[in-house]
C-alpha positions in Angstrom: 20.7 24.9 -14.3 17.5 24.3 -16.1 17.2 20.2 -17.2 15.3 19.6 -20.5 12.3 17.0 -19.3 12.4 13.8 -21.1 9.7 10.6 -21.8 10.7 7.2 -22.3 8.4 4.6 -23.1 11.0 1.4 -22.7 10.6 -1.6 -24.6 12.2 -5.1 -25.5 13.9 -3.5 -28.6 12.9 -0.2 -29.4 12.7 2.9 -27.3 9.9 5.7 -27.8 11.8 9.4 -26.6 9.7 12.5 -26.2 10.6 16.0 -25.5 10.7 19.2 -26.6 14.1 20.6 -28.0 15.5 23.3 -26.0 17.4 25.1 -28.7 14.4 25.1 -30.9 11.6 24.4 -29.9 10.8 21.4 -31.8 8.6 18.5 -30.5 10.7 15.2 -30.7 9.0 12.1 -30.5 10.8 8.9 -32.1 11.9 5.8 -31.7 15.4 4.6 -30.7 16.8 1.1 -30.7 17.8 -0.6 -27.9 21.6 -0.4 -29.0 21.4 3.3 -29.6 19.6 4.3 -26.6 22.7 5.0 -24.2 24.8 6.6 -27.1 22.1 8.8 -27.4 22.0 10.4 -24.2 25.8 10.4 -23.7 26.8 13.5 -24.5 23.4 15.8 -24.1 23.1 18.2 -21.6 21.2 17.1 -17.6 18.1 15.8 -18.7 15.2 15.2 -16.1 14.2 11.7 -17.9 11.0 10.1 -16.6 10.3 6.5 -17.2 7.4 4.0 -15.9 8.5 1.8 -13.0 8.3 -1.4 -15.1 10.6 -4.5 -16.3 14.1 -3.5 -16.5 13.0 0.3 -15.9 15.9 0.4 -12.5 18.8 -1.2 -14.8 18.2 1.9 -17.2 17.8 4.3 -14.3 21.3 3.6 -12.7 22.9 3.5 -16.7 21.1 7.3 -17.1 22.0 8.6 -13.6 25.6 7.3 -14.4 25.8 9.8 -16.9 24.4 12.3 -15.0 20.8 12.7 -15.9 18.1 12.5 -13.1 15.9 10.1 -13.8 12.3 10.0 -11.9 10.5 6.1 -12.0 6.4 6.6 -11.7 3.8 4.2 -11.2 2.1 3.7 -14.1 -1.3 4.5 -12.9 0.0 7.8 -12.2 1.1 8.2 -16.1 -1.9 6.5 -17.3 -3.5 9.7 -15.8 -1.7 11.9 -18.8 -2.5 9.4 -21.9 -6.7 10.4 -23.0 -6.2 9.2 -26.4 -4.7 6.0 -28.4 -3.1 4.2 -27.0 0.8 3.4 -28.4 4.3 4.1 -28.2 4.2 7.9 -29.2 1.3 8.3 -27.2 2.2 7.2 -23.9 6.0 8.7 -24.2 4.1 12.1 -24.4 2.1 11.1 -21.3 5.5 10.2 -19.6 6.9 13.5 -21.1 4.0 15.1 -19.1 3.8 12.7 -16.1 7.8 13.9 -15.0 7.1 17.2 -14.9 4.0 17.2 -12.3 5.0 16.7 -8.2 4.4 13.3 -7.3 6.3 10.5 -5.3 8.9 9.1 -7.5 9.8 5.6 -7.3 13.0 5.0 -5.5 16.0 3.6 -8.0 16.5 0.2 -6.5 20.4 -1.1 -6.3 21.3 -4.5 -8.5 21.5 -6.3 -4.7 17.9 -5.0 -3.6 16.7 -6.3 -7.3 18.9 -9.4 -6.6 17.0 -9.9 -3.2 13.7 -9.4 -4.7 14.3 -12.0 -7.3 15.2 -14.5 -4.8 11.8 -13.6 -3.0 10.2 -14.1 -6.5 11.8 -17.3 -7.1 11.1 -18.7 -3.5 7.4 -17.5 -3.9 7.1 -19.7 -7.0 8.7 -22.5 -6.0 6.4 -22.2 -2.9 3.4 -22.0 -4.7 4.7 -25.6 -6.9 5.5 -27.4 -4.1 2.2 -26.7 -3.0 0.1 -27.7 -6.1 2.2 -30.6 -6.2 1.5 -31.8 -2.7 -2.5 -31.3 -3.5 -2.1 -33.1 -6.5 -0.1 -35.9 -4.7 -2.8 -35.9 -2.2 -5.8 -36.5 -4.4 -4.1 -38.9 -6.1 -3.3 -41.1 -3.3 -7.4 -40.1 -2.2 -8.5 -41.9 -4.8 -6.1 -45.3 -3.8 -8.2 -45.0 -0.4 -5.2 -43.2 1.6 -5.8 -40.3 3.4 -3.3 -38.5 5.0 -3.4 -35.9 7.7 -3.7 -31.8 6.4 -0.5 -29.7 5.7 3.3 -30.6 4.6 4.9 -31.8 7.6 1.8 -34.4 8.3 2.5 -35.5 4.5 6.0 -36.0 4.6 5.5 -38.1 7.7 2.9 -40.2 6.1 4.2 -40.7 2.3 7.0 -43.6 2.8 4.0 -45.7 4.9 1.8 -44.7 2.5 3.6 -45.9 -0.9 4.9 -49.2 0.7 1.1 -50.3 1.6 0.0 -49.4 -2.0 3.1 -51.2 -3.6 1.6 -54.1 -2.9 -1.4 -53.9 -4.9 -1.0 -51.0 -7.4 1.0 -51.5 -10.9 4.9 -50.6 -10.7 4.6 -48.1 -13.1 2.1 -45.6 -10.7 4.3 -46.8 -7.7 7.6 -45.1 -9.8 5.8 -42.2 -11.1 4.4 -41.2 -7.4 8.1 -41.6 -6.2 9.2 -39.2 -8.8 6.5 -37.0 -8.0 7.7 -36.7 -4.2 11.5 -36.4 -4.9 10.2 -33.5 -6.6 8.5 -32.4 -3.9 11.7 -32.7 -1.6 13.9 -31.3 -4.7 12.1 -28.3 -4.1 11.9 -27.6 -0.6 15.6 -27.9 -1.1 15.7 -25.7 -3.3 13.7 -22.9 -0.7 16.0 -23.5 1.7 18.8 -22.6 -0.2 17.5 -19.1 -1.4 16.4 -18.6 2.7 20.0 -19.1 3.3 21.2 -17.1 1.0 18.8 -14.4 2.6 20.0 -15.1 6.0 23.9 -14.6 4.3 22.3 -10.9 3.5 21.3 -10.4 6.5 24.5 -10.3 8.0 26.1 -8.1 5.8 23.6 -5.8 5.4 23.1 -3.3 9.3 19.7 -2.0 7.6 17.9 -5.3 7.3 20.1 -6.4 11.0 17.8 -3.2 12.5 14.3 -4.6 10.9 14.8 -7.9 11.5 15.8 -7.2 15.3 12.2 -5.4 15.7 10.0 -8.3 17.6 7.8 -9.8 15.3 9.6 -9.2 12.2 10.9 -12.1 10.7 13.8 -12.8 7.9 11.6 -12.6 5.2 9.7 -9.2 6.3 13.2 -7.7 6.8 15.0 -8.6 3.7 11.7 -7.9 1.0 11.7 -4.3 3.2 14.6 -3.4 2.6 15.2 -4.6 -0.8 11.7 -3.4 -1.8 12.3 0.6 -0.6 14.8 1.5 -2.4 16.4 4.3 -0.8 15.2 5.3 2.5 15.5 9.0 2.5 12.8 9.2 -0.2 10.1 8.5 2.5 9.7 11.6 5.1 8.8 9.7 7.5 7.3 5.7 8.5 4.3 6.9 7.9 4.8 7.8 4.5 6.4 4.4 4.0 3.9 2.7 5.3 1.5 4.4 2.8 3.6 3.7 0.0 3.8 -0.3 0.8 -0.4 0.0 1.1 -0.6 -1.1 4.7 -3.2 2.2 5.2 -6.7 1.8 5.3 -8.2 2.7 1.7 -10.7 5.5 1.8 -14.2 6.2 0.5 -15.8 9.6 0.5 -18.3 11.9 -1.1 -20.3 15.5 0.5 -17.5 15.8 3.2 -18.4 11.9 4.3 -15.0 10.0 4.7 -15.4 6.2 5.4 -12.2 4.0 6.3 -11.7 0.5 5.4 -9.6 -2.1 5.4 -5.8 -1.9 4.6 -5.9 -0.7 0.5 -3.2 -3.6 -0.3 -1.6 -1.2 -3.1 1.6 -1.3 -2.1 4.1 -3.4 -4.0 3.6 -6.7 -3.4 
């Protein structure tokens, strides 16, 4: 049965649909609110509907294929390929309209637990990277007191309670209080990553796919659960070559007159 190709640009609040009636031939290209977008598809024959792989592109995905459309997710460097003029909403659903229908590597339809997972990752990431500024900032503070404490987290935490009690003595109440907060932060936090590693670790028993990674040697809990949450569906890579491709841990290429120069890994993978 043929499918009628379909572009969606997603957005917030309004949708921008393109395709090209197959009854008669028209070129459609409007907009659809948010509201309206699922009653719009409901009843129309199997469409082949190609979105971008963006915010809240794999929540769509499952609500199309649901109703029995296939749905194809592309990078959006591949679509920005198919848009040479203006750029806005009309414009880049045509490009999408023309994107779906060319052979490429679709983006795998990630489940709500994989998206789940990756949040978590997310969230631990960040919380990572402000525990970290404020250790630094913590650090110089204290620097410019006279203390110095040795390099990294675990030295800190070792050093901070010795640390405050000798400035007590000498430095107003009000700094004391305020550096106090600023560590129970600190502490609040690392609480906080512990608590999404354990939820990770929860996955990993219930899940046999991210039990075979994890059991590879040198692949930790992290590495295991962000592989598996970030593939999608296995069986759209032919092989772990392919995958390993796909998550940019190949060496990026430079060529020109036949000349074909390897570099490091290319890092274009999602990260």
């Amino acid at each position: 049965m043929n499918v009628t190709p379909v572009g969606i640009d997603i957005a917030k609040s309004v949708f921008q649909v393109h395709y090209i009636d197959p009854d008669t031939g028209e070129i459609v290209n409007k907009p659809i609110k948010r509201s309206q977008f699922l009653e719009y598809f409901a009843n129309r024959s199997r469409c082949l509907i190609g979105m971008e792989a963006c915010g809240s592109s794999h929540h769509w995905a499952r609500q199309l294929t649901a109703m029995g459309h296939a749905v194809k997710l592309m990078p959006a460097k591949f679509v920005k390929a198919f848009n040479i003029r203006n750029k806005n909403d009309a414009a880049d659903a045509r490009a999408i309209w023309l994107a779906v229908q060319q052979p490429s590597k679709a983006v795998a339809v990630k489940t709500e637990m994989q998206q789940a997972v990756l949040m978590m990752h997310r969230q631990r990431e960040q919380l990572v990277k402000f525990r970290t500024m404020q250790i630094n900032c913590l650090r110089g503070l204290l620097a410019e007191f006279g203390e110095v404490m040795g390099a990294g987290r675990v030295a800190m935490a070792k050093a901070i309670p010795d640390t405050i009690a000798r400035i007590e003595e000498r430095l107003p109440k009000v700094l004391i209080d305020s550096l106090r907060d600023q560590w129970s932060r600190i502490e609040k936090m690392g609480e906080e990553i512990s608590t999404i590693e354990r939820r990770l670790r929860e996955w990993k028993k219930e899940d046999r796919a991210v039990k075979s990674i994890f059991d590879i040697p040198g692949v930790g809990l992290l590495t295991a659960t962000a592989a598996v949450a970030m593939m999608g569906d296995p069986k759209a890579f032919k092989s772990g070559r392919e995958f390993a491709a796909w998550a940019g841990l190949v060496p990026k290429q430079t060529g020109s007159g036949g000349k074909v120069s390897l570099h490091g890994i290319s890092k274009r993978g999602d990260t």
